[in-house]
C-alpha positions in Angstrom: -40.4 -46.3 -34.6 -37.2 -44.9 -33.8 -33.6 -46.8 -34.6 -33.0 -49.9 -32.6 -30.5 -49.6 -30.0 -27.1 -51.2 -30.6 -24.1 -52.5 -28.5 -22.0 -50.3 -29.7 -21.0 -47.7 -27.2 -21.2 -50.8 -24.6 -18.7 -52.7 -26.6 -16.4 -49.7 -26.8 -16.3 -49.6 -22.8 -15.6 -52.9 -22.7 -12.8 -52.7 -25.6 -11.1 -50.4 -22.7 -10.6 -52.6 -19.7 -13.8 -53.1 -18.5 -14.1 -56.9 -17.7 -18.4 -56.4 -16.5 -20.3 -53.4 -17.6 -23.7 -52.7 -15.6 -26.5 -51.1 -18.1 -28.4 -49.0 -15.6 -32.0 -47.3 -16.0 -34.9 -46.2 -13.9 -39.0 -46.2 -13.9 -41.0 -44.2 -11.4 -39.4 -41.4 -10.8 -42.5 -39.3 -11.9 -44.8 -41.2 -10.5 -47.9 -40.4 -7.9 -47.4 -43.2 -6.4 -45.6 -46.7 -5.4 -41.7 -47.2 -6.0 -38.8 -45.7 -7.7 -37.2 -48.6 -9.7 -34.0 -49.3 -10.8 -33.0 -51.8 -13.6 -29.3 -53.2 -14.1 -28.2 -55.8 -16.9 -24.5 -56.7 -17.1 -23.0 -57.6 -19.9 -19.2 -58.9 -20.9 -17.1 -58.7 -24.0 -18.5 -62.3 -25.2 -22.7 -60.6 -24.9 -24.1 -61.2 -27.8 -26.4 -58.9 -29.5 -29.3 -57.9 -27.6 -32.5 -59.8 -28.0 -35.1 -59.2 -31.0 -37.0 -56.1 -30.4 -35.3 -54.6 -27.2 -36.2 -50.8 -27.3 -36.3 -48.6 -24.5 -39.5 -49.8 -22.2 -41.3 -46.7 -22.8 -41.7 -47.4 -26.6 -42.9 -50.7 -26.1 -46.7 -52.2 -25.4 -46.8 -54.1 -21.9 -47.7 -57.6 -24.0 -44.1 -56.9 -25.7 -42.4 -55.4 -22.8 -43.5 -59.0 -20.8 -42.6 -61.3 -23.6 -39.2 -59.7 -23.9 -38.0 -59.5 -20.2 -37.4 -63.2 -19.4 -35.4 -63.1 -22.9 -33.5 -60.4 -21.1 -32.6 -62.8 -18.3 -31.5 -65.3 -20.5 -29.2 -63.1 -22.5 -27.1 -61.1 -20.1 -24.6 -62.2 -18.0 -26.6 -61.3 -14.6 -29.4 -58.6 -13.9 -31.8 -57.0 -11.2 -34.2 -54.8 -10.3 -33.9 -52.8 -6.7 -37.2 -50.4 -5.8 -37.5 -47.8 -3.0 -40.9 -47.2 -1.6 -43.0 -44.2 -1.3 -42.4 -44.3 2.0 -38.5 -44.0 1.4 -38.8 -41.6 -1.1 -41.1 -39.4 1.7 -38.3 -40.0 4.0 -35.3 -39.3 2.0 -36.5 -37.5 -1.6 -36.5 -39.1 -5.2 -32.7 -38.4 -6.0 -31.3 -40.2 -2.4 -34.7 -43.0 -3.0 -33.0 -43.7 -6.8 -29.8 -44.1 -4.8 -31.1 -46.5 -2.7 -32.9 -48.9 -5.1 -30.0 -48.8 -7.0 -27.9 -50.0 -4.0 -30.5 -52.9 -3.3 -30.2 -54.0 -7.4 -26.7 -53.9 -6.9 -26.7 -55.7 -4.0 -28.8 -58.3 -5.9 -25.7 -58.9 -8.4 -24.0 -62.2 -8.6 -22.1 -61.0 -10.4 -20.6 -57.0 -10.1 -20.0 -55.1 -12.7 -16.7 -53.2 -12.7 -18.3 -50.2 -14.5 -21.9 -48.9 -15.0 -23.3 -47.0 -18.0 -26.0 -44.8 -16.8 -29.1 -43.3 -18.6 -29.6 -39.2 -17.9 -26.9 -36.6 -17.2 -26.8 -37.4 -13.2 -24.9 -39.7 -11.5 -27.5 -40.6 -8.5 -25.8 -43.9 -8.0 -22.3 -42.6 -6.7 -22.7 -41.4 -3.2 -21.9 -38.1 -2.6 -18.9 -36.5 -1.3 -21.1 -33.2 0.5 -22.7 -34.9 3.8 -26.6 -35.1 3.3 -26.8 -33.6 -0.1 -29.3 -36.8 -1.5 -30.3 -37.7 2.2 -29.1 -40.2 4.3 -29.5 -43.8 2.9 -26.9 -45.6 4.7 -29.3 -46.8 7.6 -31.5 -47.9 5.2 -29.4 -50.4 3.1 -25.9 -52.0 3.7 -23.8 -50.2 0.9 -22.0 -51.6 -1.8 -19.2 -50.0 -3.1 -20.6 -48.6 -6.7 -18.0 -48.9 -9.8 -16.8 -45.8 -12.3 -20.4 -44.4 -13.1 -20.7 -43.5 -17.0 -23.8 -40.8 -17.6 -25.4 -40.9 -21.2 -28.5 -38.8 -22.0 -30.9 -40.8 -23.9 -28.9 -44.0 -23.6 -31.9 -46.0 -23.4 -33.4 -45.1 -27.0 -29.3 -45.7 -28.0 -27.7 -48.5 -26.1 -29.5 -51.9 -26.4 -27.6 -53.1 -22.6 -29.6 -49.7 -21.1 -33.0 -50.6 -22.9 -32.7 -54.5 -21.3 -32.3 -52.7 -18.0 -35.2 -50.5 -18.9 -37.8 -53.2 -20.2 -36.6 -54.8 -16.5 -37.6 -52.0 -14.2 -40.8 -51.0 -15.7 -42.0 -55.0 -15.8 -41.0 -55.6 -12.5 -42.3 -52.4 -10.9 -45.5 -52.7 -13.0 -45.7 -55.9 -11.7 -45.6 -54.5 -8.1 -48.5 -51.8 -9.1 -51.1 -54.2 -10.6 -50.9 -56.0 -7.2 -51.5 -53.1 -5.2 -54.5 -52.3 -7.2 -56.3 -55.1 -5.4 -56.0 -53.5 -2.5 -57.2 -49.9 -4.0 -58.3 -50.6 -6.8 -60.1 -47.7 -6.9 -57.1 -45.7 -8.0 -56.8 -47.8 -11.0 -53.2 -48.8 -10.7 -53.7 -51.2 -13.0 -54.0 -49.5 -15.8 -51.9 -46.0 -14.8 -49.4 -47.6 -12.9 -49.5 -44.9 -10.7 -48.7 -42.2 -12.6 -51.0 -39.2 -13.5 -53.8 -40.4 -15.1 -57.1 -38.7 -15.2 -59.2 -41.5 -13.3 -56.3 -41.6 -11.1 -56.2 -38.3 -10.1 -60.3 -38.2 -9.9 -59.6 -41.0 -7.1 -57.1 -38.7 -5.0 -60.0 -35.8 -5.2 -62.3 -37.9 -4.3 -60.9 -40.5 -1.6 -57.3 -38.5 -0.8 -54.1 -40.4 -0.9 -53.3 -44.1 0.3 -50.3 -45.4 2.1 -48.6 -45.8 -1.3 -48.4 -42.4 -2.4 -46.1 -40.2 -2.4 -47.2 -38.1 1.0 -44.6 -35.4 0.7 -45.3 -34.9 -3.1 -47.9 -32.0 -3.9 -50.4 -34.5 -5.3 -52.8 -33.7 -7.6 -56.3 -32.4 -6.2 -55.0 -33.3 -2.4 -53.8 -30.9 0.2 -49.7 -31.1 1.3 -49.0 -33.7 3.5 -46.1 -34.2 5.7 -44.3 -37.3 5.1 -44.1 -38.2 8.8 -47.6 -37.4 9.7 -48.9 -40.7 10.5 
């Protein structure tokens, strides 16, 4: 297993004036199906060290990555998860849909971070100055104003505060999959989580795609579908 993530580039933001820093990751983005998730853990200059184990979500087995999160709770400061829905991401595409569950997790806050530290080399959170270029969301949730917005490729296999964010998102939205799997459970959501899994994609052959997925995506073994067919 790779190095454990440390504190270290989180403390050195908060060594420079920032008072709350918001660890930021997403889950689902490549997903068939269900939401886009966004994870945020905020931390201060008095955090202590992240909790025994914390790695970024995808190097963890679900039994660890559900043992860990309520740990996560405990330890930071304050945290959330905000999702957008197939639906939404139909309606708006996966860059504006990020922006919008990461507006509903911030809105979720107690307490607001002052900065945010940001896995990948995109800032989806910030709105953007060009009219329409990530869709319109502002109809859809009532905006906060989003902080300085720090991009870090990787940060969740390097910054412990991302990898709490990202243990977070994929339990919660993981959560929200295995649920919908009683409803089709033919899809085996359960166990994929909705992403592209071989008996997954033998469902979407066989049965076509449910309310949950992602209409407007070119799903596997299913003809295009507009997203406002009904």
């Amino acid at each position: 297993m790779s190095a454990a993530p440390t504190l270290r580039v989180e403390r050195s933001m908060l060594r420079g004036g920032v008072t709350h820093l918001g660890a930021v990751d997403e889950v689902g983005r490549g997903a068939l199906c269900g939401p886009v998730s966004i994870g945020i853990v905020v931390i201060s200059a008095d955090t202590r060290t992240a909790p025994q184990g914390v790695r970024d979500s995808k190097l963890l087995a679900p039994e660890v990555r559900d043992r860990l999160a309520p740990k996560v709770r405990r330890w930071a400061v304050d945290s959330a998860v905000g999702h957008a829905l197939a639906s939404e991401i139909d309606e708006v595409g996966i860059m504006a849909a990020m922006r919008l569950a990461g507006q509903r997790a911030l809105s979720a806050l107690s307490v607001r971070p002052d900065a945010l530290l940001l896995d990948g080399n995109h800032n989806y959170l910030t709105p953007p100055v060009q009219e329409g270029l990530f869709g319109e969301v502002s109809t859809m949730v009532e905006e906060v104003a989003v902080p300085a917005v720090t991009t870090m490729i990787k940060a969740d296999m390097k910054c412990a505060a991302v990898a709490a964010a990202s243990i977070l998102a994929k339990t919660s939205r993981d959560a929200l999959m295995v649920a919908l799997h009683e409803e089709f459970p033919d899809y085996a959501w359960a166990d994929n989580k909705g992403y592209s899994a071989p008996a997954h994609i033998a469902a979407l052959e066989r049965l076509g795609p449910s309310a949950y997925h992602r209409r407007s995506w070119s799903l596997p073994g299913t003809p295009r579908v507009l997203a406002l067919e009904s």
